[in-house]
C-alpha positions as CSV (number, residue, x, y, z in Angstrom):
1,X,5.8,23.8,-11.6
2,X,4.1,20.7,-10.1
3,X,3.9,18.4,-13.5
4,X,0.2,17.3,-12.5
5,X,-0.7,20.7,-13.8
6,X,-0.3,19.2,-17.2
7,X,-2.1,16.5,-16.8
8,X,-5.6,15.9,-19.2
9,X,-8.0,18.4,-18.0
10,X,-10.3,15.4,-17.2
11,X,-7.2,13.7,-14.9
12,X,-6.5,17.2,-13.5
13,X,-10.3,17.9,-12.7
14,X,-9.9,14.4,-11.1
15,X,-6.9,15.5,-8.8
16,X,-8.3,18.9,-7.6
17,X,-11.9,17.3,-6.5
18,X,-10.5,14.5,-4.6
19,X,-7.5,16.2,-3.0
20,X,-7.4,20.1,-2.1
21,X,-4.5,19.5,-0.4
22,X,-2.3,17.6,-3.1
23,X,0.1,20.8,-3.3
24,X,0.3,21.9,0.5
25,X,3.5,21.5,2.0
26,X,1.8,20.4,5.5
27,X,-0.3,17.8,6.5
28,X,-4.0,18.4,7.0
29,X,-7.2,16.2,7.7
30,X,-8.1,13.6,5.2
31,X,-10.9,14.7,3.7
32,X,-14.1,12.4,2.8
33,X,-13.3,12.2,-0.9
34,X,-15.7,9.3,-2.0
35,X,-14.7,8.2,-5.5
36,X,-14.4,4.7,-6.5
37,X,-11.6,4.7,-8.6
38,X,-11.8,0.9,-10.3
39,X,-8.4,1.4,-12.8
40,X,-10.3,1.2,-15.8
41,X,-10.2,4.8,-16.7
42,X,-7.3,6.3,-19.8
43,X,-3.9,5.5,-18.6
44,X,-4.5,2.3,-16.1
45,X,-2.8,-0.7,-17.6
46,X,-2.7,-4.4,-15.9
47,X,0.1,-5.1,-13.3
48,X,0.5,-9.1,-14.4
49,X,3.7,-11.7,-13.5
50,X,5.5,-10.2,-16.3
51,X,5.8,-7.1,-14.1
52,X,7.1,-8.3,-11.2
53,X,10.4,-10.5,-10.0
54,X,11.4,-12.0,-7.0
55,X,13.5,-10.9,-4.2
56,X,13.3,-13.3,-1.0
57,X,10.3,-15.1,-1.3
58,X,10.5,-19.0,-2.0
59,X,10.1,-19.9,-5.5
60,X,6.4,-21.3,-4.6
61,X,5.3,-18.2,-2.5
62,X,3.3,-16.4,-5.5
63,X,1.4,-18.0,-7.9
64,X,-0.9,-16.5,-10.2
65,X,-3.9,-18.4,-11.9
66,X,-7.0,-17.2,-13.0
67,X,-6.2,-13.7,-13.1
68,X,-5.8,-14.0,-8.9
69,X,-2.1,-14.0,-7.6
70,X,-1.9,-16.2,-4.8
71,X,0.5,-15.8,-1.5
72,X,1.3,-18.5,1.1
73,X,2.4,-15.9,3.4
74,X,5.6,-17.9,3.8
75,X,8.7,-16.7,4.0
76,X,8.2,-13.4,5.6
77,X,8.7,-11.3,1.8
78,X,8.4,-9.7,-0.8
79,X,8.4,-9.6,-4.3
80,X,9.1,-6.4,-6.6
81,X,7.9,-4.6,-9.3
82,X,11.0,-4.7,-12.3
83,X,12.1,-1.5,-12.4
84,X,11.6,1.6,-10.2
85,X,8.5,3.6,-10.0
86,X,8.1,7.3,-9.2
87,X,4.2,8.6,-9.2
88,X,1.5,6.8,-10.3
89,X,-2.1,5.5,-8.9
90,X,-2.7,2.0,-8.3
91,X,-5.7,-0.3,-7.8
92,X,-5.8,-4.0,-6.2
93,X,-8.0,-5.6,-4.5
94,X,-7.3,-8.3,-1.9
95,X,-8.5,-10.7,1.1
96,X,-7.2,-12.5,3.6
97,X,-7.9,-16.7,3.8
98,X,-7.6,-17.1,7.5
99,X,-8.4,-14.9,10.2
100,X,-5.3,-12.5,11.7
101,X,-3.8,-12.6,8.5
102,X,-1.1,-9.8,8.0
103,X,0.2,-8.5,4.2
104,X,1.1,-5.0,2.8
105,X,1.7,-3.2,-0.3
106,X,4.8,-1.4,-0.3
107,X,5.6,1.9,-2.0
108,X,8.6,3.0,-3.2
109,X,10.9,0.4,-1.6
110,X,14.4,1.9,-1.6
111,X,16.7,-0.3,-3.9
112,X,19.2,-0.5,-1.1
113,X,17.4,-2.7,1.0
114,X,15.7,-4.3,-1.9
115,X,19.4,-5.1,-2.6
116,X,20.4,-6.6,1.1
117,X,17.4,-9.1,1.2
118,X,18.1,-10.1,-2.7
119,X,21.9,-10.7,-2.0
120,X,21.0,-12.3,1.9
121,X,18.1,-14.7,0.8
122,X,16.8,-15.1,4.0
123,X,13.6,-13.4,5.3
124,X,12.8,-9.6,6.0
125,X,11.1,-7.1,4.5
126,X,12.6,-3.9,2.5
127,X,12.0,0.0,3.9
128,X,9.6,2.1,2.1
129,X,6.0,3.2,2.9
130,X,4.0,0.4,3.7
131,X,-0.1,0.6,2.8
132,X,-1.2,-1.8,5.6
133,X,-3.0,-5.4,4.8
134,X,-4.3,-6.4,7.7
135,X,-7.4,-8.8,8.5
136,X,-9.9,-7.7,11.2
137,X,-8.7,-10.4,13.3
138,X,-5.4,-9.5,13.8
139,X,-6.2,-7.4,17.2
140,X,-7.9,-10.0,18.8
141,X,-4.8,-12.2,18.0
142,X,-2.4,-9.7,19.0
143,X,-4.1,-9.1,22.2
144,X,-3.9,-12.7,23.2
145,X,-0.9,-13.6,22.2
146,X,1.3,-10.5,23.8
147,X,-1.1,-9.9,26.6
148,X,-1.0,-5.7,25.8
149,X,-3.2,-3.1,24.0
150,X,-3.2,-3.3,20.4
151,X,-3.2,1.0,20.3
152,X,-0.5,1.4,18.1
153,X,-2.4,-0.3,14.9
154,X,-5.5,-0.7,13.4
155,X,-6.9,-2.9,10.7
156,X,-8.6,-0.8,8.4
157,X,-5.4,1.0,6.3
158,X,-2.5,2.2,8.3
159,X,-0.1,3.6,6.6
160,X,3.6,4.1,7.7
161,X,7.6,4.3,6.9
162,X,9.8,1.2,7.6
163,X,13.4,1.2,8.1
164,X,15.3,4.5,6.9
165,X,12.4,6.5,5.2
166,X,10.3,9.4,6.1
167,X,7.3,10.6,6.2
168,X,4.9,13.1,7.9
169,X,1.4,10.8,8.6
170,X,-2.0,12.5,7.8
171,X,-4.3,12.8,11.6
172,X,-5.3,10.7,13.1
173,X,-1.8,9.8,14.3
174,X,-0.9,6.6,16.0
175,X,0.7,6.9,19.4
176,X,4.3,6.5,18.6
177,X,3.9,9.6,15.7
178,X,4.5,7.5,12.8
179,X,1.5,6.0,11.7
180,X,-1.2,7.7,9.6
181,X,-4.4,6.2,11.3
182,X,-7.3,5.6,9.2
183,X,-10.1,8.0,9.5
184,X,-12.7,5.2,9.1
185,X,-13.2,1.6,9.0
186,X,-14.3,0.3,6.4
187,X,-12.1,-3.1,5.9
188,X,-14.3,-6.2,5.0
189,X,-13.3,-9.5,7.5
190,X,-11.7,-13.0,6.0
191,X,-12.3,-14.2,2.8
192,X,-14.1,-10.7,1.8
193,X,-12.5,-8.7,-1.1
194,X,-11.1,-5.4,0.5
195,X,-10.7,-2.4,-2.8
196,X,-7.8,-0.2,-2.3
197,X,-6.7,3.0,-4.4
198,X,-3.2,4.2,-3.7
199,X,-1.9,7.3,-5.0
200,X,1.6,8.1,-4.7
201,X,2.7,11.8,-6.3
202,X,5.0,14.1,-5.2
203,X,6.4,12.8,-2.0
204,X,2.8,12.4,-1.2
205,X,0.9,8.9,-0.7
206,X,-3.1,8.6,-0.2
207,X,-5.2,5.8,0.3
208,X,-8.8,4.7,-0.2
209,X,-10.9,1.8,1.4
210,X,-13.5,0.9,-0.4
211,X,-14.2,4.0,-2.2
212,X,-13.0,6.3,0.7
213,X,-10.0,8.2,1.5
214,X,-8.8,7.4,5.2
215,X,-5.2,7.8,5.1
216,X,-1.4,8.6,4.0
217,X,1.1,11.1,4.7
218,X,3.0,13.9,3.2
219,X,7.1,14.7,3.0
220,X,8.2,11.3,2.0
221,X,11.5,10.9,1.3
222,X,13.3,9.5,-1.0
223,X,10.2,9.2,-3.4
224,X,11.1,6.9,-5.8
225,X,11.3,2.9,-5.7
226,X,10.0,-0.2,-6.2
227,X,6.3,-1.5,-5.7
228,X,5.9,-4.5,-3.7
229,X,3.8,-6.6,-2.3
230,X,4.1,-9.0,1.1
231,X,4.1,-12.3,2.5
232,X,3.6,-11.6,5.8
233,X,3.2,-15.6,7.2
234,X,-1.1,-16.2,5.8
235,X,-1.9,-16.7,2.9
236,X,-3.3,-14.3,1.0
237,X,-5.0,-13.5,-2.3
238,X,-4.6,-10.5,-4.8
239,X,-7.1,-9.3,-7.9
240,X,-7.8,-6.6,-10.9
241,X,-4.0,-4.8,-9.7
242,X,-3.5,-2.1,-12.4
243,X,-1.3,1.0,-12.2
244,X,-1.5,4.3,-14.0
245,X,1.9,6.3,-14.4
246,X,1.8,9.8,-13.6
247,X,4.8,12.2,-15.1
């Protein structure tokens, strides 16, 4: 039996308005589930500095101050949650200083990899399912610096596997088959906070834009890891993250 079932009857309501889907083996249409889901309900808890610990960024790459944790974007990173994570729901909001910046939010970062960038020290980033961070200006970069389409992103919530994990993306698809395409776009530009609500269950993660679902994918495996969050070379500012464990 799926362990959600036992969930409060107020979480489990919660579960079966915003996702028909969450037990189907296959992957179907996100849904226009509109819910703002703010981390302040029974169960959320902060996410603070005590939570996390470093794996290859430089010892001055994440600061936190003023309940905001601050990124230079330099060396291409990450840092880690402390121990692994299996399903929860997670809330952060974030927003990019300069235009074209690039971060992410990993989920369930296998410890191997985690492991090989710890032990090399040099830059990289670990494979996992990656929630997209991306300013609006990134295309318009990308374009003129490579001189080809940018077709194969977008800036409003990709998300995607890196390195040796898989995972079936919710339509729309990107070209290349791996990348869950948001269904809207509803990212805010530089220096606007962006909300985002992940929720990763069962081999399963979803994501929300600013109070909408627009993407994820299904048959994710292994589902398990570490949380993490990336320095992708701009700086980049993180707010209000709080997680909610799930059995």
């Amino acid at each position: 039996m799926n362990p959600l079932l036992n969930a409060t009857p107020l979480f489990a309501l919660l579960l079966g308005a915003l996702s028909p889907s969450l037990h189907a083996g296959e992957p179907t249409a996100v849904p226009v589930a509109r819910a703002f889901i703010d981390g302040t309900g029974p169960g959320f808890r902060d996410l603070t500095a005590a939570d996390f610990t470093k794996v290859n960024s430089a010892d001055d790459t994440w600061a936190w101050k003023d309940g905001i944790l601050h990124c230079t974007g330099k060396p291409r990173s990450v840092m880690r949650t402390v121990r692994e994570i299996t399903n929860f729901e997670m809330t952060v909001e974030w927003r990019h200083l300069k235009v074209g910046g690039n971060s992410g939010i990993f989920v369930w970062a296998t410890p191997e990899s985690i492991k090989r960038l710890t032990d090399a020290g040099k830059p990289g980033l670990p494979h996992g399912i990656e929630v997209q961070v991306l300013d609006l200006g990134y295309t318009q970069e990308y374009e003129t610096r490579f001189k080809k389409p940018s077709d194969w992103f977008t800036t409003h919530g990709d998300v995607f596997p890196v390195g040796a994990v898989k995972m079936t993306p919710f339509p729309p698809v990107a070209p290349d088959g791996k990348r869950s395409f948001p269904s809207k776009n509803l990212s805010k530009g530089v220096n606007e906070w962006n909300h985002y609500y992940i929720r990763a269950i069962n081999g399963e993660v979803r994501l929300w834009v600013n109070g909408e679902e627009v993407s994820g994918g299904t048959g994710i495996t292994p589902a398990t890891g570490y949380l993490c969050l990336e320095s992708e070379l701009a700086p980049v500012e993180f707010r209000k993250l709080r997680i909610r464990e799930l059995p």
